[in-house]
DRENBA-11978 format. One record per residue (C-alpha): residue number from 0; y, x, z. Coordinates in nm, 2 decimals, decimal comma. Example, Ala and Ser with C-alpha at 12.3 -4.5 7.8 and 13.67 -1.06 7.14 Angstrom:
# DRENBA-11978
+-----+--------+--------+--------+
| num |      y |      x |      z |
+-----+--------+--------+--------+
|   0 |  -0,45 |   1,23 |   0,78 |
|   1 |  -0,11 |   1,37 |   0,71 |
+-----+--------+--------+--------+
END
This chain:
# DRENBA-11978
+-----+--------+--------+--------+
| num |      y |      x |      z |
+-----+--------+--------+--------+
|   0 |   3,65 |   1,39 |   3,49 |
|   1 |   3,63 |   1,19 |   3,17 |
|   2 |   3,97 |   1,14 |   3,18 |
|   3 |   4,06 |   1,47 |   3,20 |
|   4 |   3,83 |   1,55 |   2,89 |
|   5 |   4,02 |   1,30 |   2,70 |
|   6 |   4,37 |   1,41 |   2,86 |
|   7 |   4,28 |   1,72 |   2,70 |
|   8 |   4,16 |   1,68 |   2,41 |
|   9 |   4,44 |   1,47 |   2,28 |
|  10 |   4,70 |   1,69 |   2,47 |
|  11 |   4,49 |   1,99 |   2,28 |
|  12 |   4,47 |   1,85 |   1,92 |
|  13 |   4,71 |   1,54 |   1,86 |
|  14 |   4,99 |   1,69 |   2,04 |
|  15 |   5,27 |   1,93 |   1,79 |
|  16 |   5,46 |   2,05 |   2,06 |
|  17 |   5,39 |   2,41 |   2,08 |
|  18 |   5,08 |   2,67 |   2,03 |
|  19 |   5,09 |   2,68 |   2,37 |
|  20 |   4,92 |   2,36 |   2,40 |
|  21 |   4,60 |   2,57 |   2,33 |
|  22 |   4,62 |   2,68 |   2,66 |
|  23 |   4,48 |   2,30 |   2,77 |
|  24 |   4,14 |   2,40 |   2,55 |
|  25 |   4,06 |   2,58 |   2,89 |
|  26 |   4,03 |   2,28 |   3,08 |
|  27 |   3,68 |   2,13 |   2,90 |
|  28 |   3,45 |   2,42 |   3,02 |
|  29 |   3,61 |   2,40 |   3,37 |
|  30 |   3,60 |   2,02 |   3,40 |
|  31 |   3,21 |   2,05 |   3,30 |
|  32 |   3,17 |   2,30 |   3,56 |
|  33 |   3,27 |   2,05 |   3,81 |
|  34 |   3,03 |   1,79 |   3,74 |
|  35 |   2,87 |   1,65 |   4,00 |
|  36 |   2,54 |   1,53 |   3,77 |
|  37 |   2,42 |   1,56 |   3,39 |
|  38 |   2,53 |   1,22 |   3,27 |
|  39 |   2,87 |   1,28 |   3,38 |
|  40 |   2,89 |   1,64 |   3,24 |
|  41 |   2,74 |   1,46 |   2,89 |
|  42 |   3,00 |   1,19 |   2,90 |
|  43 |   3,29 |   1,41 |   2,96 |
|  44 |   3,18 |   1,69 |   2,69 |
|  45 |   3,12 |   1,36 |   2,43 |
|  46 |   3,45 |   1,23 |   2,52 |
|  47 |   3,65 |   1,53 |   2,48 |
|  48 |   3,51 |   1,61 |   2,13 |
|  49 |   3,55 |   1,26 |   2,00 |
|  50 |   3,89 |   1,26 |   2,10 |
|  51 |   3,97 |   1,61 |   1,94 |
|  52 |   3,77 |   1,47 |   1,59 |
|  53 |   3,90 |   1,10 |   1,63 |
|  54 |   4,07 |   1,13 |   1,27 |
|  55 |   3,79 |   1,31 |   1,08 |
|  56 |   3,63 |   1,02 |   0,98 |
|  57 |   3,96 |   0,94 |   0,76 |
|  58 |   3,99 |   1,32 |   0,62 |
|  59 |   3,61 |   1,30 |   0,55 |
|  60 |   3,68 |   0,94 |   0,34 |
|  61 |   3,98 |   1,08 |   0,16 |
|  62 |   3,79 |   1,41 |   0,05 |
|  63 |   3,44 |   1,27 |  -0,01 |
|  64 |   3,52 |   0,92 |  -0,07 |
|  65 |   3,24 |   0,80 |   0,21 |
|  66 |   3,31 |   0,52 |   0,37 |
|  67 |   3,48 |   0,53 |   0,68 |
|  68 |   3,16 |   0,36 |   0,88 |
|  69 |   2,98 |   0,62 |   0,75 |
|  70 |   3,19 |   0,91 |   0,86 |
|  71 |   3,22 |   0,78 |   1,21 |
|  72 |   2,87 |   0,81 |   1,21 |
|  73 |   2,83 |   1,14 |   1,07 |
|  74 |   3,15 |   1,23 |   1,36 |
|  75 |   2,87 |   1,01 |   1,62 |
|  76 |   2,58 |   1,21 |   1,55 |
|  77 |   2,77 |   1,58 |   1,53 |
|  78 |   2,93 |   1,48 |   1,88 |
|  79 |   2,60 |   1,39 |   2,06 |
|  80 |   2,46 |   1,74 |   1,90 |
|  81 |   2,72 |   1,92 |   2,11 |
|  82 |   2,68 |   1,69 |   2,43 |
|  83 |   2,34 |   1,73 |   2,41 |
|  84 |   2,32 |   2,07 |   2,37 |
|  85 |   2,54 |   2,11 |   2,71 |
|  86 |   2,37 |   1,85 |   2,84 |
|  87 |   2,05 |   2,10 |   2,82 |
|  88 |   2,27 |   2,35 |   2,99 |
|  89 |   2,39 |   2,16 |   3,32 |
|  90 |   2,19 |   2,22 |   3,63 |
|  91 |   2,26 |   2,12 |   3,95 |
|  92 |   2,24 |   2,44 |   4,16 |
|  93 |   2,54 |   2,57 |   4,14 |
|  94 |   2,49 |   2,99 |   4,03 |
|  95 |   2,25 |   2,89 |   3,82 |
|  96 |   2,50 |   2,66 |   3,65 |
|  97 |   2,78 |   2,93 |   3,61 |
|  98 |   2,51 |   3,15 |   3,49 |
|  99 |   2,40 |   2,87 |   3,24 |
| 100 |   2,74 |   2,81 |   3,13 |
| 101 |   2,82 |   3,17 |   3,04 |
| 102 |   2,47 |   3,16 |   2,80 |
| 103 |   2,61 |   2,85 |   2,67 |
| 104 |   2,94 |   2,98 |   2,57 |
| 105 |   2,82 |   3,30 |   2,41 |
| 106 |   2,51 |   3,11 |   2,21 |
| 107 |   2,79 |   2,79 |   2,06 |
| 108 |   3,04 |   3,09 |   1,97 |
| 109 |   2,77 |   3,35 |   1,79 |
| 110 |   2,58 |   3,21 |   1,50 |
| 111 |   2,43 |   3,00 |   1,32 |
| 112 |   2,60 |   2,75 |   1,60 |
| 113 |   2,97 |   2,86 |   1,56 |
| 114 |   2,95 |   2,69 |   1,29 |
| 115 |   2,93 |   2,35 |   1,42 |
| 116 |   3,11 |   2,43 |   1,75 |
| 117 |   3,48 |   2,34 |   1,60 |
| 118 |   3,70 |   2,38 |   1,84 |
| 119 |   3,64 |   2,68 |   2,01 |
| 120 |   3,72 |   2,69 |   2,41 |
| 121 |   3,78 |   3,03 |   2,38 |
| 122 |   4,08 |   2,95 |   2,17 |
| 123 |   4,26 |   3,00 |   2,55 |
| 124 |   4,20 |   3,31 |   2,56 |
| 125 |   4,48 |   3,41 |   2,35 |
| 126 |   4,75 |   3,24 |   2,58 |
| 127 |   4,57 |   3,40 |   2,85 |
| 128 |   4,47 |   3,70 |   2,76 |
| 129 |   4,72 |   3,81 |   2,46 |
| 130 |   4,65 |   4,12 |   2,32 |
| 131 |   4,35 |   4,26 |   2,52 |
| 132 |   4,08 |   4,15 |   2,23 |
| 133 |   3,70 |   4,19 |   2,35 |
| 134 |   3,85 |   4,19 |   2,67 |
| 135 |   4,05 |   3,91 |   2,70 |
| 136 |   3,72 |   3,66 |   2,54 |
| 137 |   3,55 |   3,85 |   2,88 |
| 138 |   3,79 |   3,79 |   3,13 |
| 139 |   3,85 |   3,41 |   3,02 |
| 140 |   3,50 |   3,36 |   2,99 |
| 141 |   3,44 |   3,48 |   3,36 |
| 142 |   3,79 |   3,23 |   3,47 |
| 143 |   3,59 |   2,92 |   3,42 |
| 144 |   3,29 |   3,01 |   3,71 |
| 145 |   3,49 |   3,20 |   3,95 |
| 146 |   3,81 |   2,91 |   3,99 |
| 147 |   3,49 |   2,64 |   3,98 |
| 148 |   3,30 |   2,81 |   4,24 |
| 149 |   3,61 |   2,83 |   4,50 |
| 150 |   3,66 |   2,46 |   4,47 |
| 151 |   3,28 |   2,37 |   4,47 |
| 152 |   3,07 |   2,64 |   4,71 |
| 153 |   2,99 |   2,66 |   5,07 |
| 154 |   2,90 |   3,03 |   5,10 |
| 155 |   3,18 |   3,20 |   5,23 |
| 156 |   3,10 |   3,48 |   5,09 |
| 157 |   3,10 |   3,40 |   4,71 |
| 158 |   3,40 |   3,19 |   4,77 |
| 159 |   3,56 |   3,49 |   4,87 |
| 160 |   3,46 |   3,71 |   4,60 |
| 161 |   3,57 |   3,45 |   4,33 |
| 162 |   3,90 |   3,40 |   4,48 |
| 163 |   3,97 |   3,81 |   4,47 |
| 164 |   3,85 |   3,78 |   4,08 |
| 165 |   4,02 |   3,48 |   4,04 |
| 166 |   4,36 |   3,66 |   4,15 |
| 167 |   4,27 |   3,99 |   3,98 |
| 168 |   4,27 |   3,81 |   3,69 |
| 169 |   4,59 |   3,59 |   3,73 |
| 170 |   4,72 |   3,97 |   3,76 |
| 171 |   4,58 |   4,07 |   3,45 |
| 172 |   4,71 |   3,79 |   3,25 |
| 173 |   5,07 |   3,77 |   3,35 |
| 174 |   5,10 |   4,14 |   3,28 |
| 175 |   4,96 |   4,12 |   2,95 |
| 176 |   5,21 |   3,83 |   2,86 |
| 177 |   5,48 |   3,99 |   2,98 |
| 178 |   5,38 |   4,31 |   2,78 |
| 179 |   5,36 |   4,08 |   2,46 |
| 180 |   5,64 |   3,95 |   2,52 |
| 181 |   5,79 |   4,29 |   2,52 |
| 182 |   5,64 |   4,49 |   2,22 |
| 183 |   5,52 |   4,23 |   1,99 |
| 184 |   5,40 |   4,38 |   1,61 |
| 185 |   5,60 |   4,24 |   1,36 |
| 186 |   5,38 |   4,38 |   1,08 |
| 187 |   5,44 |   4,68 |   0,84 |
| 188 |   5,41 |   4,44 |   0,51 |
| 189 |   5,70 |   4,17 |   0,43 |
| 190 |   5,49 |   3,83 |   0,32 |
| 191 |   5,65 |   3,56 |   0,15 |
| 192 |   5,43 |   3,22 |   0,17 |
| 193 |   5,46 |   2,99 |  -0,10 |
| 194 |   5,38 |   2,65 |   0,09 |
| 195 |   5,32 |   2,37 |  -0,18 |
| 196 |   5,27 |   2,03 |  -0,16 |
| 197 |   5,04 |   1,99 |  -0,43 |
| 198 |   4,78 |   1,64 |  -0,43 |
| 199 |   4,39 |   1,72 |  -0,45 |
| 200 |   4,29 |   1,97 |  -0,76 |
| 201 |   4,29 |   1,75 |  -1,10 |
| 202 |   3,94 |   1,70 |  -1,31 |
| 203 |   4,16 |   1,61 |  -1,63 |
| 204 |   4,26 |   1,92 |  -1,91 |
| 205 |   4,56 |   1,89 |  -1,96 |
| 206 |   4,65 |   1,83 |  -1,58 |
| 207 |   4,45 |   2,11 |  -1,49 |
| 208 |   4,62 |   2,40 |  -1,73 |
| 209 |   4,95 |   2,21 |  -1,63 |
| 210 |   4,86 |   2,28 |  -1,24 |
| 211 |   4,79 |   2,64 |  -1,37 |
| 212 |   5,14 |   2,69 |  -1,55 |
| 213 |   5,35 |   2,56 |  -1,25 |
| 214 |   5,16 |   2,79 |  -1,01 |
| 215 |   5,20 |   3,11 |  -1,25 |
| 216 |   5,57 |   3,01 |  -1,23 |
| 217 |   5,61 |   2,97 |  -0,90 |
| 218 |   5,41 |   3,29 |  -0,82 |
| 219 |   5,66 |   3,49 |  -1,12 |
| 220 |   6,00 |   3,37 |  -0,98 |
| 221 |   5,88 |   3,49 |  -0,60 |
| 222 |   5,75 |   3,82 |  -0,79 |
| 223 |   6,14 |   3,87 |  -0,94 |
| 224 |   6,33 |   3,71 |  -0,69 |
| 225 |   6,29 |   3,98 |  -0,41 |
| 226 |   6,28 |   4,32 |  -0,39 |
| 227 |   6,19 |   4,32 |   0,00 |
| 228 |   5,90 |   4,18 |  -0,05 |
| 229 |   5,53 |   4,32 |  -0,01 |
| 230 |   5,32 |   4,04 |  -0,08 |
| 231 |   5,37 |   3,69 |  -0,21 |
| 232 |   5,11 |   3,44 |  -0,12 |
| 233 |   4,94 |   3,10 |  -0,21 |
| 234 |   4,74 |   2,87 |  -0,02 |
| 235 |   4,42 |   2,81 |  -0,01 |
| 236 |   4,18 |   2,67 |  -0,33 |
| 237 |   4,57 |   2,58 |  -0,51 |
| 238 |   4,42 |   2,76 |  -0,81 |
| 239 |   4,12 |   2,54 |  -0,85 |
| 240 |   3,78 |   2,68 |  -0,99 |
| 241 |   3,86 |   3,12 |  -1,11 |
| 242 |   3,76 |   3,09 |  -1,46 |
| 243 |   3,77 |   3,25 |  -1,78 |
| 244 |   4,02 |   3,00 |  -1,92 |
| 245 |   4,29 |   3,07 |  -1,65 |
| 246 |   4,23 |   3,43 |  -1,56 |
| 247 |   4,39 |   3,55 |  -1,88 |
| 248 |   4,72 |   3,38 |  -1,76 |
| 249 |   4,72 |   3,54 |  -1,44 |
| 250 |   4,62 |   3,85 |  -1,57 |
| 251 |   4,93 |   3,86 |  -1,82 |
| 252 |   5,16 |   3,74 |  -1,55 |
| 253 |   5,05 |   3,95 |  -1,27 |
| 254 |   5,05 |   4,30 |  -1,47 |
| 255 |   5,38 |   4,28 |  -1,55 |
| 256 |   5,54 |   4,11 |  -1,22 |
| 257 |   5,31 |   4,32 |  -0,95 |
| 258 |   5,37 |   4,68 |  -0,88 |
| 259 |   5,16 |   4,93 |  -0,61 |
| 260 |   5,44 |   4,80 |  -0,36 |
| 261 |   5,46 |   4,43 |  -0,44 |
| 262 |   5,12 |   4,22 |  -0,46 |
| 263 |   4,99 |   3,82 |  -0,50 |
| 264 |   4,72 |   3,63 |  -0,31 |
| 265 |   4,63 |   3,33 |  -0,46 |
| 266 |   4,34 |   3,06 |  -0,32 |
| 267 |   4,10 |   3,01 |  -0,59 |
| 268 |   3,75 |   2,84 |  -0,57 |
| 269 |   3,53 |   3,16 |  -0,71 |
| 270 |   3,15 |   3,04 |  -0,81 |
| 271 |   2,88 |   3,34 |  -0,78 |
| 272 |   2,74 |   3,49 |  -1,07 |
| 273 |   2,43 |   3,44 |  -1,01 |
| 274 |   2,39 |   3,10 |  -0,92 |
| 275 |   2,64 |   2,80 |  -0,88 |
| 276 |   2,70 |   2,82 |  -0,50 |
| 277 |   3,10 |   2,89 |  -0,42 |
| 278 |   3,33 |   2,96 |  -0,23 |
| 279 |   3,69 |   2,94 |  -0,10 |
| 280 |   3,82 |   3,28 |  -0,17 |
| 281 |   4,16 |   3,43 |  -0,27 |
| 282 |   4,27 |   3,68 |  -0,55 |
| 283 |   4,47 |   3,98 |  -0,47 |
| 284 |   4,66 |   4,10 |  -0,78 |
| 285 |   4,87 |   4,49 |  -0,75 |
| 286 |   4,95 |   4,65 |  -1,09 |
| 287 |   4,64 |   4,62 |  -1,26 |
| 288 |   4,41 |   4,60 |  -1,02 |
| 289 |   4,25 |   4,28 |  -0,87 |
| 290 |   4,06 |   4,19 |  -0,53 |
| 291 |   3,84 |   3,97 |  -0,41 |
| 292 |   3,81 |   3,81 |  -0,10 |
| 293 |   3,58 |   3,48 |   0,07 |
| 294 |   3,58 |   3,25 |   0,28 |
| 295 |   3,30 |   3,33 |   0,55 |
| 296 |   3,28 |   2,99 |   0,74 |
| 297 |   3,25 |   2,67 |   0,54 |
| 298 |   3,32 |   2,35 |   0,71 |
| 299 |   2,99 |   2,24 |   0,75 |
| 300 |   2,90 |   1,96 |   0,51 |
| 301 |   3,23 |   1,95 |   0,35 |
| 302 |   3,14 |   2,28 |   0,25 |
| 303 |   2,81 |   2,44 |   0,35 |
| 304 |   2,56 |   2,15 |   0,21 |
| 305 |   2,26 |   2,38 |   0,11 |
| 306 |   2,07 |   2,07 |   0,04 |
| 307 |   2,27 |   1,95 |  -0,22 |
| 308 |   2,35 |   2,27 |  -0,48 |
| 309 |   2,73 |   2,18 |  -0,67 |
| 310 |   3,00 |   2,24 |  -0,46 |
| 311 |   2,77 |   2,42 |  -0,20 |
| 312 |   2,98 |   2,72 |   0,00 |
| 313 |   2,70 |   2,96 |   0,15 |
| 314 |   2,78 |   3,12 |   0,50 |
| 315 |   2,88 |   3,48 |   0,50 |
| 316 |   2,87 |   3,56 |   0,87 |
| 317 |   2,91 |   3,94 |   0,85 |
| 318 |   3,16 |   3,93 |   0,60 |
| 319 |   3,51 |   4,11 |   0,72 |
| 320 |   3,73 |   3,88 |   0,55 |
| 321 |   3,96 |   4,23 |   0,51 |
| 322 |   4,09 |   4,32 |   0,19 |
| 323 |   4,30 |   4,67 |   0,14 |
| 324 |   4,67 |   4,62 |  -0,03 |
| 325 |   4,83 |   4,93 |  -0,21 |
| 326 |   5,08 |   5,00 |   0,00 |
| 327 |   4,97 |   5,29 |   0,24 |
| 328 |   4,58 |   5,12 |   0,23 |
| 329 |   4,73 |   4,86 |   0,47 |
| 330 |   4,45 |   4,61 |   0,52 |
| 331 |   4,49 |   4,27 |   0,52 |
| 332 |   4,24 |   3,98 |   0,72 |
| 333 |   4,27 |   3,67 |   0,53 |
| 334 |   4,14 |   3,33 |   0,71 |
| 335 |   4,09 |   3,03 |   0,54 |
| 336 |   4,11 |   2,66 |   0,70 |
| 337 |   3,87 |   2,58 |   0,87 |
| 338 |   3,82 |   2,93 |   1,01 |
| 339 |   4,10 |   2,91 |   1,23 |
| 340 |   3,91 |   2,71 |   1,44 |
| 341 |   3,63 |   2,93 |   1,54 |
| 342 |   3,64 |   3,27 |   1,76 |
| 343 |   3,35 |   3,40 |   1,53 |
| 344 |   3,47 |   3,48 |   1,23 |
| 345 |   3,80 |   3,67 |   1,44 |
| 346 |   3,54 |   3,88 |   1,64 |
| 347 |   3,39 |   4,01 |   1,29 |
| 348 |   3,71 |   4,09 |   1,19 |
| 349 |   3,75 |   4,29 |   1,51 |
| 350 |   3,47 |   4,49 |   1,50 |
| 351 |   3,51 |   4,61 |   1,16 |
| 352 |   3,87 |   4,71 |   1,24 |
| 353 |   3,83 |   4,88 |   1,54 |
| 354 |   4,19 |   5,01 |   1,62 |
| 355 |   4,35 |   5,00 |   1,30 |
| 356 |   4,64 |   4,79 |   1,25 |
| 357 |   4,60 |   4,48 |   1,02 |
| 358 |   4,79 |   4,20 |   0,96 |
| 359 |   4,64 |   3,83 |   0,95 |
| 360 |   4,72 |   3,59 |   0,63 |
| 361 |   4,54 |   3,25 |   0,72 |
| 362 |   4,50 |   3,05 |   0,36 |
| 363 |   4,46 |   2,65 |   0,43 |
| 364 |   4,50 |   2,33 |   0,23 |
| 365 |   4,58 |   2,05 |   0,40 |
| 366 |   4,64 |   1,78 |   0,10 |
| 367 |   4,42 |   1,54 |   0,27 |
| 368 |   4,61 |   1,54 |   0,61 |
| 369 |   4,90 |   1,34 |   0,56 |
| 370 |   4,99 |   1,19 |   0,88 |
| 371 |   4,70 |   1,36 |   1,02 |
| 372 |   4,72 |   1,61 |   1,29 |
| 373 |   4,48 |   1,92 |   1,11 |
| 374 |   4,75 |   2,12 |   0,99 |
| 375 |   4,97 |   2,14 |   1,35 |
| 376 |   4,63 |   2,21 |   1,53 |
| 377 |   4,48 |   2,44 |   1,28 |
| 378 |   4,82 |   2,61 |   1,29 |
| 379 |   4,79 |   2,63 |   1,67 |
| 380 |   4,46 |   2,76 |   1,68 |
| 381 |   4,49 |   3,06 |   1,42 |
| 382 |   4,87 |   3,15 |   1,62 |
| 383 |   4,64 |   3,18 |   1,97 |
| 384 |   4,37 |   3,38 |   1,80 |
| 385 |   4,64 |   3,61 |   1,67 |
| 386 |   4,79 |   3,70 |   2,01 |
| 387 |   4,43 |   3,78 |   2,17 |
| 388 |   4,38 |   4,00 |   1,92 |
| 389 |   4,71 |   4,11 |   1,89 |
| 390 |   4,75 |   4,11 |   1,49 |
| 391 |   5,09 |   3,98 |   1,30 |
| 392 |   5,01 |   3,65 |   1,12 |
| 393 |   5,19 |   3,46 |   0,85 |
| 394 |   5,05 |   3,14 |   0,66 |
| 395 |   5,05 |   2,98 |   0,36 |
| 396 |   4,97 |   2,60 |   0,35 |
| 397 |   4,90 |   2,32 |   0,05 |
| 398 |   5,00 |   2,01 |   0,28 |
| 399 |   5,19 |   1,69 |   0,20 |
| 400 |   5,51 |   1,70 |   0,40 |
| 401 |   5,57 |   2,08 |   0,33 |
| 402 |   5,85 |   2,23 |   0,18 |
| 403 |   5,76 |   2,28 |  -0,21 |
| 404 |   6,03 |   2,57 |  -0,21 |
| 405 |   5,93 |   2,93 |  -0,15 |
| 406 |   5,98 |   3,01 |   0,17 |
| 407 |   5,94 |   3,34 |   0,38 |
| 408 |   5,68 |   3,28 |   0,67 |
| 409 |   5,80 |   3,52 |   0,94 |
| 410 |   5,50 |   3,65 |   1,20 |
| 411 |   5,40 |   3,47 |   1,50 |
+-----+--------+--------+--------+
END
């Protein structure tokens, strides 16, 4: 069983062979389910996430500049938080368990604790499930105890009723892949993502307005290059801090080069009036008219640090994370990093859409990863959210070894 955690964790997360691979996040829950005592179910729930998180400790150094015995420690104690909580969870009998499980699932993927339950297992769902939304979170959700409770009960009687479910829903999912493989939406706008390969924002003047002037001219030749395109995009924080002494520059650039049919989102770091909390938000500039949009879901610590005020990114959990583009009031659902990650702030998006058609721009910045595996598996986990939901999505990365020319991102 502990094996099989690690199998799949690493097969999950370290692996860049295809967003497929997200289909193996399925495998945690159900190896859990087959425990045969709590200690095992903590040592294979403690396994898998150290495996998945096994390079945060170097991420955490290179962005905080902690030492990398002290991140471990910090990647110990968040590790035995989650084993302990499904630790709490695992009960011998085994409906009880299944009905345990389900409680568990719901409570790690609805706040406050979606925050700190990076990666999602219902990440799956979207391989599973693709297109079918609410529905497809309920049908994977109910997988995991009926295929456990053939292998594992003696009543006849519940076996049998888990393996009709269980091949109901095998039905259900291949004919929902097969439909999406059929009529897949390629998205009404035309999104060109501007993937840099910038280092870390600068501290220094002059390095800072120079960061500014490349940007702006990388953003303006995009703006005049193409005709087809809707919106041209930046990653995530590449702008540094939205402030007085850049927004004139922007302002100037963006009201001549943007139209009501051609747009820019840029990542910018945007501090509150009211106090100096933050957050990772993005910019959207048509004509003369500028949005604003935030990041709901801070990495916690990295980000959300209440106890300590500069730098600290507040939690918006209700927040949409929609924003409405000119053309025809299309609306847009932007995602930023760490975000992709999580089921939560997806289902928010969800349910303020209802049945309107969006499109999804994910925003991330990635200039601590080199050689790291964060981008590939972020990547993986926004393009499986995306097919449960059924929304186009393009995305626009700051990482190391990515092309520093423009490039048009088509959807996935």
């Amino acid at each position: 069983m502990v094996a099989g955690g690690a199998v799949s964790a690493y097969c999950s997360w370290h692996l860049d062979h295809s967003s497929s691979q997200m289909l193996l996040t399925w495998l945690l829950p159900f190896l859990w389910l087959m425990c045969t005592s709590r200690s095992q179910a903590v040592a294979v729930v403690a396994t898998y996430y150290f495996v998945a998180w096994f390079d945060m400790p170097i991420a955490a150094h290179r962005i905080t500049g902690w030492s990398q015995s002290l991140s471990f420690s910090l990647l110990t104690l968040y590790v035995s938080m989650l084993a302990l909580i499904w630790a709490v969870a695992w009960t011998r009998p085994l409906v009880p368990r299944c009905i345990r499980f389900i409680a568990l699932l719901v409570a790690t993927n609805l706040p406050p604790l979606a925050a700190f339950s990076a990666p999602s297992q219902l990440l799956s769902a979207g391989w599973l499930f693709p297109n079918l939304g609410f529905y497809g979170l309920i049908f994977c959700i109910i997988s995991w105890p009926c295929i456990a409770l053939i292998f594992l009960t003696d009543n006849k009687q519940i076996r049998t009723g888990s393996i009709v479910v269980t091949a109901l829903l095998v039905t259900i999912s291949i004919t929902a892949n097969v439909a999406w493989e059929r009529n897949q939406n390629a998205g009404n706008l035309e999104i060109q993502n501007l993937d840099t390969k910038l280092p870390r924002y600068p501290t220094g003047k002059s390095e800072h307005f120079n960061r500014q002037l490349e940007l702006v001219n990388l953003a303006s030749r995009a703006l005049d290059a193409s005709h087809a395109t809707n919106l041209v995009v930046l990653p995530e924080s590449v702008g540094g801090v939205w402030q007085a002494n850049i927004e004139w520059l922007w302002r100037a650039m963006t009201t001549e080069a943007t139209s009501h049919n051609k747009g820019l989102l840029v990542g910018f770091d945007i501090v509150g009036s009211n106090d100096d909390a933050q957050s990772n938000g993005a910019i959207l500039f048509e004509a003369n008219s500028v949005s604003t949009v935030h990041a709901r879901i801070p990495m916690p610590v990295g980000g959300w640090h209440p106890w300590k005020s500069a730098g600290h990114m507040p939690m918006r959990w209700f927040d949409s994370g929609l924003i409405k583009t000119n053309k025809g009031t299309k609306s847009l659902a932007v995602v930023f990093c760490y975000e992709e990650l999580l089921i939560w702030p997806w289902v928010v998006t969800a349910w303020n859409v209802g049945n309107e058609k969006i499109q999804v721009v994910v925003l991330a910045n990635q200039w601590f990863a080199s050689h790291l595996n964060a981008n590939s598996a972020q990547k993986n986990a926004s393009t499986a959210q995306a097919r449960l939901w059924g929304w186009p999505i393009t995305r626009s990365v700051n990482f190391p070894s990515s092309a520093h020319e423009p490039q048009t991102t088509t959807t996935e």
